[in-house]
C-alpha positions in Angstrom: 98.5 116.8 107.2 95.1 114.7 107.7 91.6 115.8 107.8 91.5 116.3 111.8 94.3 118.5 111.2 92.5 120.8 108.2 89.3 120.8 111.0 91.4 122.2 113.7 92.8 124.9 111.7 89.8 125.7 109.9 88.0 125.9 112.9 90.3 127.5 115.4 90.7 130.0 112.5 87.2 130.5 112.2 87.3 131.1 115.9 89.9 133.5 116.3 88.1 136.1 113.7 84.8 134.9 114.9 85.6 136.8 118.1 88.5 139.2 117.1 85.4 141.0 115.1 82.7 141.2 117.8 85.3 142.9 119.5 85.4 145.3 116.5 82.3 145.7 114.2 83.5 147.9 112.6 86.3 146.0 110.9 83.5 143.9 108.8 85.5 144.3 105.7 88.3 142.9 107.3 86.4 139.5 108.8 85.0 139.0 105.3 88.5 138.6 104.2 90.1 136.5 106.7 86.7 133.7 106.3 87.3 133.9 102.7 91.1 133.1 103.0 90.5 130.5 105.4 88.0 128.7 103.6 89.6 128.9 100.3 93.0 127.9 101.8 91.2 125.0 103.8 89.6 123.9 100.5 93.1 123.6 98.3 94.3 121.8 101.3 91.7 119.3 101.2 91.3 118.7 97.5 95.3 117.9 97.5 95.1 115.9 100.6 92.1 114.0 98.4 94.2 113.5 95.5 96.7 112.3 97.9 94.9 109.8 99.3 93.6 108.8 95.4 97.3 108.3 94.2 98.1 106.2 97.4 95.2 103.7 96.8 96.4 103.6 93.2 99.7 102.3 94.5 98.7 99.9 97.0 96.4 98.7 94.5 96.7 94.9 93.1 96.0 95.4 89.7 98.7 98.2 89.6 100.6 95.7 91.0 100.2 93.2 88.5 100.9 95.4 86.1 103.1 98.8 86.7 106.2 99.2 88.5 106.6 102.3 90.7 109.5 104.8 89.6 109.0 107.5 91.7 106.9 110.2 93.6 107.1 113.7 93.3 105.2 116.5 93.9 102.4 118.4 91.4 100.6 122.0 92.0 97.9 122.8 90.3 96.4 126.3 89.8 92.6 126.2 91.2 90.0 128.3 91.9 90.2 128.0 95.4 93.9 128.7 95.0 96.9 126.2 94.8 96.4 122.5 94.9 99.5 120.6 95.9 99.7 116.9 95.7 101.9 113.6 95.8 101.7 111.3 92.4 103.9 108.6 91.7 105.1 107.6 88.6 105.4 104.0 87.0 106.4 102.1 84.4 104.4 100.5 82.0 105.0 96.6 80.4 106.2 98.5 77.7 108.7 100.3 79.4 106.7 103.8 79.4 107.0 106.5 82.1 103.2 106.7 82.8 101.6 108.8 86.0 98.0 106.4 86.4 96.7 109.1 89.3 96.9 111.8 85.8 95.4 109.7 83.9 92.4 108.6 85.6 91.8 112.1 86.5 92.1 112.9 82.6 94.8 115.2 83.5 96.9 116.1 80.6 100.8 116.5 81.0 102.0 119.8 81.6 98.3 120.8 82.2 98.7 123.7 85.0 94.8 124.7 85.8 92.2 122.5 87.0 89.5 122.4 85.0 87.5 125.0 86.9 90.3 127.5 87.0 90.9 127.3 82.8 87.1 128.1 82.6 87.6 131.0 85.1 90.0 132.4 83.0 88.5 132.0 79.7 85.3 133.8 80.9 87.4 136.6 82.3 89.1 136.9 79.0 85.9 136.4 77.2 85.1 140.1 78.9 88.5 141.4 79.7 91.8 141.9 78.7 94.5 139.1 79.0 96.4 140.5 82.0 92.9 141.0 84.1 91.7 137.4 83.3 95.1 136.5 84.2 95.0 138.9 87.5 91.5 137.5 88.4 93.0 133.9 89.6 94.7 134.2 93.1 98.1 131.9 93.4 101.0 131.7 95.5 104.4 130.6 93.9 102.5 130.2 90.1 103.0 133.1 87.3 99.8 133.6 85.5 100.9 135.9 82.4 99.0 137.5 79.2 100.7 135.0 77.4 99.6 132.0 79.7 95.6 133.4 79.0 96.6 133.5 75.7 97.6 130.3 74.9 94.3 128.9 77.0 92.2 131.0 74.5 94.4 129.4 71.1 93.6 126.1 73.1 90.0 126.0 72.3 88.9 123.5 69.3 88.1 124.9 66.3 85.1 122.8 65.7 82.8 123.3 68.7 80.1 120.7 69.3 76.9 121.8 70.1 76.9 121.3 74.0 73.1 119.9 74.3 71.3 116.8 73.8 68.9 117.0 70.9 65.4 117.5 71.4 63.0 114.7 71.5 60.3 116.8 69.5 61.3 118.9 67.4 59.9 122.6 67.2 57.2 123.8 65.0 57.8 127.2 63.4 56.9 128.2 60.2 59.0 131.3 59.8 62.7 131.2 60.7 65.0 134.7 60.9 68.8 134.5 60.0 70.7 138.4 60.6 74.6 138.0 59.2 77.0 140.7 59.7 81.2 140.7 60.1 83.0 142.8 62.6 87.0 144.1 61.0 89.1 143.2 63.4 92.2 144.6 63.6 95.4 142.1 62.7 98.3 142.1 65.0 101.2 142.3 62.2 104.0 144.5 62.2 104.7 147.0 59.2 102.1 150.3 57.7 100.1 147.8 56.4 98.2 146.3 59.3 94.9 145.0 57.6 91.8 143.7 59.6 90.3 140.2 60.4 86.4 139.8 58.9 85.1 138.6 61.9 82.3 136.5 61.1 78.5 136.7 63.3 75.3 135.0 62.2 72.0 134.1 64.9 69.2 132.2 63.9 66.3 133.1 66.0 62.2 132.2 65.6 61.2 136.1 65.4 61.6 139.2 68.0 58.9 140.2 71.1 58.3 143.5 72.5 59.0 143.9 76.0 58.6 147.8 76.6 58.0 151.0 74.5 60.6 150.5 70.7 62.6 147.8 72.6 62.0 144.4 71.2 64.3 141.0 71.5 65.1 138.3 69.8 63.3 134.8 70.6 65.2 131.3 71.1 68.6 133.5 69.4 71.6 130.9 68.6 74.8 132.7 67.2 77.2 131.2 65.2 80.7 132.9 64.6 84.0 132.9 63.1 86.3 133.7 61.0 85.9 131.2 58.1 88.0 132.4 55.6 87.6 131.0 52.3 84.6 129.9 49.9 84.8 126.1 51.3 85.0 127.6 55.3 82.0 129.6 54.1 79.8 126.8 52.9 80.7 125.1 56.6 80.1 128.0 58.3 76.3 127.5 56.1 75.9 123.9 56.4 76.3 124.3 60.2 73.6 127.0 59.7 71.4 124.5 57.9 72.1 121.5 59.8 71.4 123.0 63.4 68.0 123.8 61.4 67.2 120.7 60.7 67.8 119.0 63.8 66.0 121.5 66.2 62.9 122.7 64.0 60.9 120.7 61.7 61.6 121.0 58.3 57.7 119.7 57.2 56.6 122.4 59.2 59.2 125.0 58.5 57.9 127.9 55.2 60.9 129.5 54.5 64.1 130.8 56.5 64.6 134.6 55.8 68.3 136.0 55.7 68.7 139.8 55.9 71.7 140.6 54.4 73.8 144.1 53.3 74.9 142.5 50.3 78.0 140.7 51.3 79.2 138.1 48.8 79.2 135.1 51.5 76.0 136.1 53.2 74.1 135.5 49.8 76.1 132.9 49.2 73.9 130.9 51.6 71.1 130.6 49.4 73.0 127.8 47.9 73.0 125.5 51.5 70.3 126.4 53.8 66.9 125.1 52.6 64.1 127.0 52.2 65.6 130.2 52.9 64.9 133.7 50.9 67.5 136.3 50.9 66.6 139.9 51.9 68.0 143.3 51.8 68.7 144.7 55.1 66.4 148.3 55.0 69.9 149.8 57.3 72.1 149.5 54.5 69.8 150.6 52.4 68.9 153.8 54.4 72.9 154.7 54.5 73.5 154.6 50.8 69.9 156.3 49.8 71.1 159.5 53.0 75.2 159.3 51.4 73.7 160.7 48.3 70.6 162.8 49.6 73.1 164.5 51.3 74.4 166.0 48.3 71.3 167.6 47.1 71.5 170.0 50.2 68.0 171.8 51.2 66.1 169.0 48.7 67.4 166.4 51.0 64.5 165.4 52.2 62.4 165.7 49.0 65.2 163.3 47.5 64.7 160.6 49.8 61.0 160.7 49.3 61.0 160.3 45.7 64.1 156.9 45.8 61.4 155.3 48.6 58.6 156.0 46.2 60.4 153.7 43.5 61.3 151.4 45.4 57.2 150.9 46.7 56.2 151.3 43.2 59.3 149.0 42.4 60.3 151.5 39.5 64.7 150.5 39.2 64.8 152.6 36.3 63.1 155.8 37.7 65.9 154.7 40.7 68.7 155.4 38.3 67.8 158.2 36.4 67.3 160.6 39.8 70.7 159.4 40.7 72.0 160.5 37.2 70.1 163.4 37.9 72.2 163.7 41.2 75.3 163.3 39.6 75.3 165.7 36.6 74.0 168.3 39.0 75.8 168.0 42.0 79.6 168.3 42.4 81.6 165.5 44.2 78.4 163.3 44.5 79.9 161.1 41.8 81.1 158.4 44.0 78.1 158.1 46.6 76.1 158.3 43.4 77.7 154.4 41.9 77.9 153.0 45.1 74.3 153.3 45.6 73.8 152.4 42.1 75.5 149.7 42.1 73.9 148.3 45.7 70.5 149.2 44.5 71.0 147.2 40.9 72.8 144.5 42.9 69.9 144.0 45.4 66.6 145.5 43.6 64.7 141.8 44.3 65.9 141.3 47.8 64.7 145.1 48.2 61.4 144.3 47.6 61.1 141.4 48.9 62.1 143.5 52.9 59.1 146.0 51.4 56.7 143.6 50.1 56.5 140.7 52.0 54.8 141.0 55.4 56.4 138.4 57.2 59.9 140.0 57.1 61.2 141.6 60.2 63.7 144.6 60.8 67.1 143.6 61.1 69.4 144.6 64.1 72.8 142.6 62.8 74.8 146.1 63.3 73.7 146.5 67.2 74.8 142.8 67.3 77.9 143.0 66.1 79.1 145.6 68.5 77.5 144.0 71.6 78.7 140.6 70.5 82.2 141.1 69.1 83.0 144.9 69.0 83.0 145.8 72.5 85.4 143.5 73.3 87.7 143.4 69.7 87.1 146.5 67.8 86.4 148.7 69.8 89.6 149.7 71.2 93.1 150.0 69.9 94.1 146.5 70.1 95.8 143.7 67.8 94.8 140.2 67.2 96.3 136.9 66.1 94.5 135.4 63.2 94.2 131.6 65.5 92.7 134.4 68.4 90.4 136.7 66.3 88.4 132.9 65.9 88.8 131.4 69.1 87.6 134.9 70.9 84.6 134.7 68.1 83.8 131.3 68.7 83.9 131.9 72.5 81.6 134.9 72.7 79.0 133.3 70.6 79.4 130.3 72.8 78.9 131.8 75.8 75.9 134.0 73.9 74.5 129.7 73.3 75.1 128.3 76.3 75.8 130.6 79.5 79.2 131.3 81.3 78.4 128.2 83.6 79.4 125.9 80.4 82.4 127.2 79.7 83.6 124.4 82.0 82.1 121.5 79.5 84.4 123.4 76.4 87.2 123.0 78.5 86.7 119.1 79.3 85.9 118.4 75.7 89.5 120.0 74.9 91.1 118.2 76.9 89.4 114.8 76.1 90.5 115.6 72.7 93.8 116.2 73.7 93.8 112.8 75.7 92.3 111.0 72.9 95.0 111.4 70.9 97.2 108.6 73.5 96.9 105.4 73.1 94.1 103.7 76.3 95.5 103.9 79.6 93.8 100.4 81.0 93.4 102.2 84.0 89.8 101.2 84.9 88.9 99.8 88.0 92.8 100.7 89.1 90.6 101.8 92.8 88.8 98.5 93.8 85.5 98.9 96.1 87.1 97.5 98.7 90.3 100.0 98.8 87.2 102.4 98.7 85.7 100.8 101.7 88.6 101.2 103.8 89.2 104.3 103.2 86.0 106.0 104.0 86.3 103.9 107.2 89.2 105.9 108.1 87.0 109.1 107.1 84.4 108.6 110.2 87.4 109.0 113.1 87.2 112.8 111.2 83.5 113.0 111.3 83.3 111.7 114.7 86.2 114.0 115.5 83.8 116.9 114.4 80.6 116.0 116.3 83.2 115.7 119.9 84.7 119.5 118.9 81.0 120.8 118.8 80.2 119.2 122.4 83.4 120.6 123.5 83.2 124.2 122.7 82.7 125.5 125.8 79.8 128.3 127.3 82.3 131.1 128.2 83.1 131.4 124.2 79.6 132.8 124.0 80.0 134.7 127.4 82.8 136.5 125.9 81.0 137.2 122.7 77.9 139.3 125.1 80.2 141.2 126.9 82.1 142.3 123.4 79.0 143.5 122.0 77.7 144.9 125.0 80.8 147.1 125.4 80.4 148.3 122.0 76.7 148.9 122.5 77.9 150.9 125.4 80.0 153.4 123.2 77.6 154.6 121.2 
């Protein structure tokens, strides 16, 4: 098949429904359909007839010539977007004896790679939001399986280390006050026996401090998430140094008063006091709130008298008075014993960070629990599934990515995979394989195609459109 032959099809095609539907408006559903299968089938056609033409000027190239026998051709589909690309490659042999495919190469193609670049990302942003079977449902391919497992896989895929996916900025910005909310999600592990245990899904955003934009509903401003799983004290301290680093290099640091991290109390949130400068921890007024109501609670109709008097210490930063009224609590109140040394214990643990969220006035509410769900819950804790230990961090990593960047880059994480995954071979020397004069002669052979086109529109004759008038005129008639 040649171009003239994809323009006759696609155009007699386009024709046919063109006039098969002004014959029956009421089948608009149905004309929707058949353009969108035509085009999209038109579209595989001509990318594989393209990369067709590309592995044919490889061959008849001299420097391939000089330098690569031909072994054979065979046949490649690939899984698109626009559904599947079949083309002709050729393999050859290298002056090392290696069984190499150039056209692959040059098209940084990994072997055994079954998805075009724009297809993996599809997928990954449809598993991003949705299970495995409907990412793998959502790609349309005839003769290909697309399984759970395949989605899977394309998920585990992803690098562990994730660059940042911009250019750094020229100036740097000025803010004196920077915001850091942490928080983990548990994750539920996919392991077989009674004792399933959970992932601690890591989440922490950076953001420059929150806006109102109608009546209590505020947001964050210039938000960048980082997540993971980050197991261990020396993934932690990454997981902080990446924290600080991204500081540094977008904000400057002359400028820049202090970094405030809300926290719940969590070991490896306050352990980043120890790497990202200039930054003060605080106690995260939520927390707080649960543990002070968890033992309120107990005191029945003094409840609210009981919460009054613990936020009176804590303004008048009185720890002791703290403690007494809940060993008050205790003694008094049966089966309050352990709310009463888990608030104890919090409150003892965090008494400076708790004043600091009080007494300084540049601290801001924290919102890391609405986070969490919207970022990782919804689509890993929230219902009864099980996750892989390599997926619980890719899945993390992905959300927050897409939360950085916006679904349209997904496509620029795939290419860096697979550049990494090429970078690993030794260098093909396939440069300048396609010489500008190959290139010249083949877009000569392109304009019989366009000139092809301008001659159909001349020839598509009057009565088409007489046809089309008397159709709709008919219809008009029956109403």
């Amino acid at each position: 098949m040649d171009i003239i032959t994809l323009i006759q099809v696609l155009v007699s095609g386009l024709l046919n429904a063109q006039e098969e539907f002004l014959e029956h408006l009421d089948r608009f559903s149905t004309f929707e359909e058949t353009v969108n299968g035509l085009t999209d089938r038109v579209a595989a056609d001509f990318i594989g007839l393209t990369l067709t033409a590309a592995d044919t000027l490889i061959r008849e190239s001299g420097k391939r010539k000089a330098g690569y026998t031909v072994q054979r051709r065979r046949n490649r589909t690939l899984i698109s977007g626009v559904g599947d690309i079949t083309f002709t490659h050729t393999l050859y042999k290298d002056p090392e004896g290696k069984i190499r495919c150039l056209l692959d190469e040059l098209l940084h193609l990994p072997n055994r790679e079954r998805f075009t670049p724009v297809a993996e990302a599809k997928v990954l942003s449809e598993a991003e939001v949705h299970s495995y079977q409907h990412a793998a449902d959502s790609v349309q391919t005839k003769g290909q399986t697309i399984t759970k497992t395949t989605v899977m896989n394309k998920v585990h895929a992803i690098e562990k280390e994730i660059p940042h996916m911009e250019e750094l900025p020229v100036e740097k910005k000025a803010c004196e006050y920077l915001y850091i909310e942490a928080d983990e999600d548990h994750i539920h592990r996919q392991k077989d026996g009674k004792e399933q245990g959970c992932f601690m899904g890591k989440l922490v955003y950076l953001f420059e401090g929150k806006e109102e934009i109608c009546k209590s509903r505020r947001k964050l401003i210039s938000p960048f998430y980082f997540g993971g799983l980050y197991t261990g004290t020396d993934q932690n301290a990454a997981l902080w140094e990446e924290v600080d680093a991204y500081i540094r290099q977008h904000y400057d640091y002359d400028i820049l008063k202090c970094v405030y991290i809300n926290s719940d109390g969590a070991g490896w949130i306050r352990a980043a006091e120890n790497y990202v400068g200039k930054s003060k921890l605080v106690a995260d007024r939520f927390h707080l709130m649960k543990y002070i109501n968890r033992v309120a609670r107990y005191t029945l109709d003094k409840e609210t008298i009981t919460k009054r008097r613990f936020y009176k210490y804590i303004y008048k930063n009185k720890l002791l008075a703290s403690k007494k009224l809940l060993t008050r609590i205790k003694n008094h109140y049966e089966g309050s014993d352990h709310a009463v040394e888990e608030c104890r214990k919090y409150l003892t643990g965090n008494w400076k960070y708790i004043q600091r969220a009080f007494r300084d006035k540049h601290v801001l509410g924290c919102s890391a629990e609405g986070h969490v769900s919207s970022v990782y819950s919804e689509r890993m804790s929230s219902r009864p599934m099980g996750w892989s230990e390599t997926g619980t961090d890719r899945m993390c990593k992905l959300r927050c990515f897409i939360r950085n960047y916006g679904r349209e880059k997904v496509i620029d994480l795939v290419n860096y995979r697979r550049e990494r995954e090429l970078s690993v071979a030794a260098a093909t020397g396939t440069d300048g394989m396609i010489d500008e004069s190959q290139r010249k002669r083949y877009t000569a052979k392109q304009k019989e195609a366009q000139r092809y086109a301008e001659a159909l529109h001349g020839t598509l004759s009057g009565s088409s459109t007489v046809r089309k008038i008397l159709a709709i005129r008919e219809q008009i008639g029956n109403i």
